[in-house]
Backbone bond lengths (Angstrom), bond angles and torsions (degrees), N, CA, C in turn:
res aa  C-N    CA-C-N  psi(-1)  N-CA   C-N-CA  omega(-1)  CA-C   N-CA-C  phi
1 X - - - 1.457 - - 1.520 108.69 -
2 X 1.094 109.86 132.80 1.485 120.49 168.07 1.344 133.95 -68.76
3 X 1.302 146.89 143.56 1.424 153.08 -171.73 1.332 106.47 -91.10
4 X 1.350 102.88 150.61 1.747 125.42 167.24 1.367 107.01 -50.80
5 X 1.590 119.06 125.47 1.595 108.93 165.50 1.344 83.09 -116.98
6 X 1.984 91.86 146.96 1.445 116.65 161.92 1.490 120.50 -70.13
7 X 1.654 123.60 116.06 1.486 105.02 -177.20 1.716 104.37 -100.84
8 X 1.007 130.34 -25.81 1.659 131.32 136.11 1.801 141.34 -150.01
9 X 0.906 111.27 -162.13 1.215 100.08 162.46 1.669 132.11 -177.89
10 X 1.372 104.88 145.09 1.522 129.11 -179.93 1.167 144.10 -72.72
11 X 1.127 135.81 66.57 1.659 136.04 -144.26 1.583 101.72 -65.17
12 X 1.028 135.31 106.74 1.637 135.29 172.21 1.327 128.95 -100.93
13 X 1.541 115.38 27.74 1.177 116.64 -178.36 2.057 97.45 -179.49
14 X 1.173 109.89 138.67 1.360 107.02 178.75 1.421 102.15 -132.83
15 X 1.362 142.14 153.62 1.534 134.24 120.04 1.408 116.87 -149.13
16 X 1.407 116.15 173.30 1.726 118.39 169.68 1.840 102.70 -12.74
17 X 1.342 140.20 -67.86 1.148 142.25 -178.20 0.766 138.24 -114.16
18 X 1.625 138.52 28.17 1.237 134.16 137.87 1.566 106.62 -164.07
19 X 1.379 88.42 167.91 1.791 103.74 178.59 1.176 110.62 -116.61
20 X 1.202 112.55 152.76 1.520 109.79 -173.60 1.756 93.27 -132.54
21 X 1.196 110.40 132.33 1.638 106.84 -159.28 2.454 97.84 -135.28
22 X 1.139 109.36 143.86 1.418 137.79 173.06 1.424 103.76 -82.49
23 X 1.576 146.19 98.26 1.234 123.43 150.39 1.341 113.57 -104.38
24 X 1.240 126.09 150.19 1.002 156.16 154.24 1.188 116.06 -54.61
25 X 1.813 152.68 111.39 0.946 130.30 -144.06 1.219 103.21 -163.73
26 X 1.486 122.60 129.36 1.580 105.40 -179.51 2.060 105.93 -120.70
27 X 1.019 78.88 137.89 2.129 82.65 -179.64 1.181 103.46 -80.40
28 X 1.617 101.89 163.98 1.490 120.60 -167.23 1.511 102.17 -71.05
29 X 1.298 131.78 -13.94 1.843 122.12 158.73 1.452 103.48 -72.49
30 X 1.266 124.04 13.28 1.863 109.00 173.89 1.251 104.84 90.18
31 X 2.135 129.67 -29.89 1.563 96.51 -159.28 1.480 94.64 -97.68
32 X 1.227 104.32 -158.93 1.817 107.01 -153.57 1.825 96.42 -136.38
33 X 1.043 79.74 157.22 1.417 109.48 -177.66 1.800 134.05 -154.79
34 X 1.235 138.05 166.40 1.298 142.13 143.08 1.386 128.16 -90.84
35 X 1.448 103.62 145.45 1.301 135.27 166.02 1.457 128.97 -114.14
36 X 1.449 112.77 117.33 1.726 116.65 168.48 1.054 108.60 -82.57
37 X 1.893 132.63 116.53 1.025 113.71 143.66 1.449 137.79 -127.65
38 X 0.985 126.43 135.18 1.428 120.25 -168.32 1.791 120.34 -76.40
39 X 1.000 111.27 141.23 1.728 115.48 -146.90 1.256 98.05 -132.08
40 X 1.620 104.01 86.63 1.473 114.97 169.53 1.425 122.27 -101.80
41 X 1.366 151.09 159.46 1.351 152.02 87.61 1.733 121.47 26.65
42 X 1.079 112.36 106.32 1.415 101.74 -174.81 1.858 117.54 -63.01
43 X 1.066 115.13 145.16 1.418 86.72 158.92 1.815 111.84 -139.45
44 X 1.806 102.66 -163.28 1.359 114.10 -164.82 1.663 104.57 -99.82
45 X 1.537 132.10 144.26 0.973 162.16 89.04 1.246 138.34 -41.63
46 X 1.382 113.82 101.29 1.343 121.45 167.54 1.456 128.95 -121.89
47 X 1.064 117.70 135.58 1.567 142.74 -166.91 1.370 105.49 -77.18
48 X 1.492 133.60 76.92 1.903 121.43 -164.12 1.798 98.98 -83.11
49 X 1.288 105.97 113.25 1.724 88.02 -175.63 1.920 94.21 -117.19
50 X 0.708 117.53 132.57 1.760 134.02 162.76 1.448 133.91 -48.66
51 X 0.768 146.48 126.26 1.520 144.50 -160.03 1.504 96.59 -61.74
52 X 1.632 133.48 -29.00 1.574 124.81 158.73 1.657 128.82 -58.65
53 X 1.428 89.52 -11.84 1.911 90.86 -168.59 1.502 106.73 104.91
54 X 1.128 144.17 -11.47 1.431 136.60 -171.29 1.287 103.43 -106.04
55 X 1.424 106.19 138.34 1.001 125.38 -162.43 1.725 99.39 -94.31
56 X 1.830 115.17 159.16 1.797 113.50 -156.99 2.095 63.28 -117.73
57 X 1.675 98.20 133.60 1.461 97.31 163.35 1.475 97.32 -126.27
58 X 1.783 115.47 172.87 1.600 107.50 168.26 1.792 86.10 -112.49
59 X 1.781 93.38 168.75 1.607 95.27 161.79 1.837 86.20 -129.18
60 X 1.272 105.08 166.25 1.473 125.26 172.79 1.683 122.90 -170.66
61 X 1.166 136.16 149.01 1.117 132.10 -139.42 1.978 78.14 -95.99
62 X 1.437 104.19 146.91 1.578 113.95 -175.99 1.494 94.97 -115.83
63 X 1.115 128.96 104.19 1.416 143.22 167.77 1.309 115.50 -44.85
64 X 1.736 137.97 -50.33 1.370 120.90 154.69 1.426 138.27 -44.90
65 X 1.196 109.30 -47.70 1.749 123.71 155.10 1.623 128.66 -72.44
66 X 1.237 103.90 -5.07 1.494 92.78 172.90 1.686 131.28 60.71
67 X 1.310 104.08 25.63 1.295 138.49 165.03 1.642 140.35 166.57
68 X 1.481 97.16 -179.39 1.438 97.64 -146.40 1.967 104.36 -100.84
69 X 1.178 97.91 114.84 1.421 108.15 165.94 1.442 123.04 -120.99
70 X 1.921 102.38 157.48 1.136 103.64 173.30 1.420 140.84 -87.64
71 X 1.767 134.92 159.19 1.569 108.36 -153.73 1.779 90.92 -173.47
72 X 1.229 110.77 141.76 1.164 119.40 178.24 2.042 93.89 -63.55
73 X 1.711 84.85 135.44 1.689 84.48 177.24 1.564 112.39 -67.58
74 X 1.400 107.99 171.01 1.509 134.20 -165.11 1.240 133.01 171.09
75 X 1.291 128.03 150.85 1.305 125.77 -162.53 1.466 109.26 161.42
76 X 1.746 125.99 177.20 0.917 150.53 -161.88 1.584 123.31 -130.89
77 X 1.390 113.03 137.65 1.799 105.45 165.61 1.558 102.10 -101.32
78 X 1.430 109.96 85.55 1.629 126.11 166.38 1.539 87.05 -33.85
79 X 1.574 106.98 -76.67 1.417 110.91 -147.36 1.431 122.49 -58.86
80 X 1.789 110.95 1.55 1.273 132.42 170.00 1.395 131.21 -132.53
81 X 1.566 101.68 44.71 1.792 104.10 -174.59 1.673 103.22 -38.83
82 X 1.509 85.87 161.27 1.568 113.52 172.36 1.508 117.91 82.64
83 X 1.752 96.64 -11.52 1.470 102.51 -170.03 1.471 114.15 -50.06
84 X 1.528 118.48 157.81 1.155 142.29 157.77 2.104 118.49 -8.83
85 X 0.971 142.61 44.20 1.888 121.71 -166.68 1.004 100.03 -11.26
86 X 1.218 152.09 -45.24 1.329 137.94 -103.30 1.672 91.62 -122.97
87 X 1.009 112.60 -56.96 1.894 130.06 170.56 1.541 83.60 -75.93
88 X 1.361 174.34 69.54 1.025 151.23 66.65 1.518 110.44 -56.09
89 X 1.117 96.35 -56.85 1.642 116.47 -162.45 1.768 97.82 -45.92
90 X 1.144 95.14 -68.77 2.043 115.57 174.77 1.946 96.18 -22.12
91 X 1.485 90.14 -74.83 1.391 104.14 178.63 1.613 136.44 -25.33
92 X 1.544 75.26 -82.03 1.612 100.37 164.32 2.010 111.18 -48.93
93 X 0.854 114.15 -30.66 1.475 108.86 176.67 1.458 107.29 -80.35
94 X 1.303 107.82 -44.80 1.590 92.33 -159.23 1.716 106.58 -79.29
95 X 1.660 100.27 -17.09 1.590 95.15 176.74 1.580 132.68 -96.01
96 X 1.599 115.69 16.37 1.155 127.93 -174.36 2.060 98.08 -118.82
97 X 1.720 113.67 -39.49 0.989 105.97 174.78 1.411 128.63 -133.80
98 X 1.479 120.69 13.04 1.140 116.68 125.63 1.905 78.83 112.91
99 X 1.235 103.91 -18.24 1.950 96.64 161.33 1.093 116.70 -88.27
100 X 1.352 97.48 176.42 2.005 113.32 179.04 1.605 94.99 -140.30
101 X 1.653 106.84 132.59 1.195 123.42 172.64 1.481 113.80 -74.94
102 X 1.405 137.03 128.07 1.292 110.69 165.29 1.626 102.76 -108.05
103 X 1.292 137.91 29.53 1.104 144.95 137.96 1.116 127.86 -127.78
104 X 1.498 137.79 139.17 1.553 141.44 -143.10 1.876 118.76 -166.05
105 X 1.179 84.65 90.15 2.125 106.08 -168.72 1.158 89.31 -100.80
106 X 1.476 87.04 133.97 1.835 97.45 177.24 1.750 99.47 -130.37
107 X 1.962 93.35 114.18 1.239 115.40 -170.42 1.442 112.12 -58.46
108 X 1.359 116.24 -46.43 1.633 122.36 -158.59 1.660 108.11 -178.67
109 X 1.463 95.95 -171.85 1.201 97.81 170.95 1.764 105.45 -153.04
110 X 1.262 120.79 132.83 1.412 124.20 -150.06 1.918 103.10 -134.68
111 X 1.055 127.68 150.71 1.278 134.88 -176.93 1.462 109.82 -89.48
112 X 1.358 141.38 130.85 1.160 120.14 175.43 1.161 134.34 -96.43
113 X 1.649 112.40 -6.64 1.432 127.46 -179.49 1.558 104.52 -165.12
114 X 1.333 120.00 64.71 1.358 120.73 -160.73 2.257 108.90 -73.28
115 X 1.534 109.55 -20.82 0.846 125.17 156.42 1.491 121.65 -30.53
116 X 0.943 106.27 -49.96 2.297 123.51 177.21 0.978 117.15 -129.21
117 X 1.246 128.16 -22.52 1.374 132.59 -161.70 1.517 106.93 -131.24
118 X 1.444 111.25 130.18 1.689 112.88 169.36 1.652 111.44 -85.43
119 X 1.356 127.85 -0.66 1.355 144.27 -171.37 1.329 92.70 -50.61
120 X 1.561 117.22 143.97 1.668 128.10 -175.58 1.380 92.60 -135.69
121 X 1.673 115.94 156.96 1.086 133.06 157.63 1.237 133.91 -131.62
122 X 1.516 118.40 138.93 1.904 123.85 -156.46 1.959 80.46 -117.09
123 X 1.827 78.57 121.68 1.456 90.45 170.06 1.764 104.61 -120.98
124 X 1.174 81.99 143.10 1.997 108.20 -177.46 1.461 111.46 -133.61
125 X 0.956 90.12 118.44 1.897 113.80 155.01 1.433 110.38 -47.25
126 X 1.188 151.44 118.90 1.691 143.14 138.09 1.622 97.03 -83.24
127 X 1.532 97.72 151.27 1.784 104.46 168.67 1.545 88.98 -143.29
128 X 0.854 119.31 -152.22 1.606 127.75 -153.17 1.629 122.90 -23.92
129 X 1.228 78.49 101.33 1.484 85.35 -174.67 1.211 108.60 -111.64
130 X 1.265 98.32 158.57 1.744 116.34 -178.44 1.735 121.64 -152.25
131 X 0.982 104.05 159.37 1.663 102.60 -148.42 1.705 109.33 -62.85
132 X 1.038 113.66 159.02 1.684 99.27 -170.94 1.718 92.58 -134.73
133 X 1.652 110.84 -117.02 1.564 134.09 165.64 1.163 117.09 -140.05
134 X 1.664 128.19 138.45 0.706 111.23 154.12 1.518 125.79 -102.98
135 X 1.680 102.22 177.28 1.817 102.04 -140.62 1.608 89.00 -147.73
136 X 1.351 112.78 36.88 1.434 100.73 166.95 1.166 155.63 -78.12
137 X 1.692 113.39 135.59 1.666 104.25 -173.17 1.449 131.03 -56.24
138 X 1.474 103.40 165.31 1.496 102.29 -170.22 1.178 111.75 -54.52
139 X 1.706 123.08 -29.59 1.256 122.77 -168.01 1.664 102.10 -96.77
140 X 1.305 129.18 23.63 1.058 135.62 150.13 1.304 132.50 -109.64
141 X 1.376 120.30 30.03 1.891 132.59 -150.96 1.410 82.83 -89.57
142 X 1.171 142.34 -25.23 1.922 131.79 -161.70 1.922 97.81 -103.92
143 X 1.354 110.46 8.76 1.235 94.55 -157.09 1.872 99.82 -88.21
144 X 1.412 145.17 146.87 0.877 157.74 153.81 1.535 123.27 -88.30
145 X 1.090 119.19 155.60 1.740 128.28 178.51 1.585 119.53 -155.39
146 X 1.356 111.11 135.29 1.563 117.56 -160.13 1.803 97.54 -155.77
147 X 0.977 137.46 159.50 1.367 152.54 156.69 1.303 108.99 -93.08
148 X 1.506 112.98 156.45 1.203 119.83 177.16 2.139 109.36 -172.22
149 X 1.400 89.91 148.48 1.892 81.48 -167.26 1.563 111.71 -88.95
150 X 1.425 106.11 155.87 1.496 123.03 -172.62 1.602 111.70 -19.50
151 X 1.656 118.23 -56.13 1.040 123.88 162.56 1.430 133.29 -35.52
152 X 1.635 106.87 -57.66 1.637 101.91 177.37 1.327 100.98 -76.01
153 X 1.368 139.09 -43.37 1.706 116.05 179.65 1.312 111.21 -75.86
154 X 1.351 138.14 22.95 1.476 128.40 127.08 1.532 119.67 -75.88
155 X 1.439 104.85 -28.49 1.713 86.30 178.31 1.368 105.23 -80.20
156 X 1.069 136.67 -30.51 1.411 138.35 174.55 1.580 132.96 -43.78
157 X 1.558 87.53 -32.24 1.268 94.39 178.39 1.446 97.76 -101.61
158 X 1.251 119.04 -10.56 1.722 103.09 158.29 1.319 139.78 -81.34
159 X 1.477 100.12 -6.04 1.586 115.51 -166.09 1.826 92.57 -116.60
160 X 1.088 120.39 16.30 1.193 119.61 157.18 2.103 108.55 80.51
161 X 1.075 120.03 12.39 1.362 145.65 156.70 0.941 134.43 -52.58
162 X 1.483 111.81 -34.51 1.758 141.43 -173.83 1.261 90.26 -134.06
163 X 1.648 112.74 103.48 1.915 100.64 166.50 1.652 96.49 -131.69
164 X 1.333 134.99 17.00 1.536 137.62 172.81 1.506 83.69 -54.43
165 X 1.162 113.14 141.01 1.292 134.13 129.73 1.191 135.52 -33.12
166 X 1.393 119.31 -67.07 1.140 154.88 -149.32 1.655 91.44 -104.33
167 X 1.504 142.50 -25.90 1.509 111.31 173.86 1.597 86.88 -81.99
168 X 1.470 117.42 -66.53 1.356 97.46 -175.98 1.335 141.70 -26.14
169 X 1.028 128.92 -41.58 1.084 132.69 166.97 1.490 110.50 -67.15
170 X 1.229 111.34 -41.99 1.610 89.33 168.81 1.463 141.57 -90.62
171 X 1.518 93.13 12.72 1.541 114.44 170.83 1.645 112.17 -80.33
172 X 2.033 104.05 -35.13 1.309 94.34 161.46 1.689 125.96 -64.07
173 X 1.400 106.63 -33.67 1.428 92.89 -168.11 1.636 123.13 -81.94
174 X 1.768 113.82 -2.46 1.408 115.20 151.98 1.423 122.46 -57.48
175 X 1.940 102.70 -42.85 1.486 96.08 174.74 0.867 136.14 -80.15
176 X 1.408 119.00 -19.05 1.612 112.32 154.57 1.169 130.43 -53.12
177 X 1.555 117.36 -50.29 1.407 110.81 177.32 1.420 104.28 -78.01
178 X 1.395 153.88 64.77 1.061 140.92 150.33 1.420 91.96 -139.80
179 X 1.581 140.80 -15.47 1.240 133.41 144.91 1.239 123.76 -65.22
180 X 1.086 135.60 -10.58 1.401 123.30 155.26 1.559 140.13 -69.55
C-alpha cells in the first residue's frame, strides 16, 4: 500500500507553540484530499517515583477540558526548541514539583495524538529524589503536587481522576519494562 503525498501546504494558525497547518493531500488511489495538522515541539514526561514506590503526580486545571486532573508532570522549553530531553526532564521536574532526580532512565518515546498532531513524547523515569524548588510558571500558579502509591493511581485512573493520555501511557511503558 502506498503513502499519503503532500501536494501543499497552508499554515492557518501560528503562535509561541504550535502551528496548525492545511495540507493538501492526495492518497495512494490518486484522489485528493486534506489534512489538519497541528505542529508542535516535542516534549518531556517524567515518571518522579520515591524510594517508597509512590509515585509524585501534579494536578492543574486543563483549559480545553474544563477541568482539573491529575498527571505525571511534563512539558517543553518552547522558548528553546531542540533542547536537550534530558535537561528538560531535570527541569521540568524540579519546576512543577519542587524535587530533583538524581537518577534519570529514559523509557521511550511515544506519539500522543499522531492522528493531528506530529507532537512526540520522551518519557523518563526519576528515582531518588530529593527536595529541590519549586519554579513555577505563570501558567502553572493553580497547579498542585502530592504522591500517591501504584494502587491509588490505578484507582484514579479508573475513577476518571487520571485521564492524560500521555501519563498513562507512560505508566504502561514503566511496567513493561520492569516485567521483563
Amino acid at each position: 500500500m502506498g503513502e499519503i503525498k503532500q501536494l501543499n501546504r497552508r499554515t492557518a494558525y501560528e503562535n509561541r507553540w504550535m502551528k496548525v497547518h492545511e495540507d493538501a493531500v492526495q492518497f495512494p488511489d490518486g484522489s485528493k484530499g486534506i489534512y489538519g495538522i497541528v505542529d508542535k515541539e516535542d516534549f518531556v514526561l517524567i515518571i518522579p517515583r520515591h524510594d517508597d514506590g509512590r509515585f509524585q503526580l501534579v494536578q492543574q486545571f486543563r483549559y480545553p477540558v474544563s477541568g482539573r486532573f491529575w498527571e505525571f508532570p511534563q512539558g517543553s522549553w518552547e522558548t528553546k526548541p531542540g533542547s536537550d530531553p534530558e535537561k528538560v526532564a531535570m527541569g521540568e521536574l524540579e519546576e512543577e514539583t519542587g524535587f530533583r532526580a538524581a537518577s534519570l532512565e529514559r523509557l521511550g518515546h511515544l506519539y500522543e495524538a499522531y492522528g493531528f498532531s506530529n507532537q512526540g513524547f520522551h518519557v523518563f523515569l526519576a528515582d531518588k529524589l530529593a527536595q529541590g524548588t519549586l519554579q513555577r510558571d505563570h501558567e502553572e500558579q493553580d497547579m498542585r503536587t502530592a504522591s500517591f502509591s501504584k494502587s491509588e493511581v490505578t484507582e484514579m485512573i479508573m475513577s476518571g481522576k487520571i485521564k492524560d493520555a500521555p501519563t498513562i501511557s507512560a505508566l504502561s511503558l514503566l511496567w513493561i519494562s520492569e516485567s521483563r
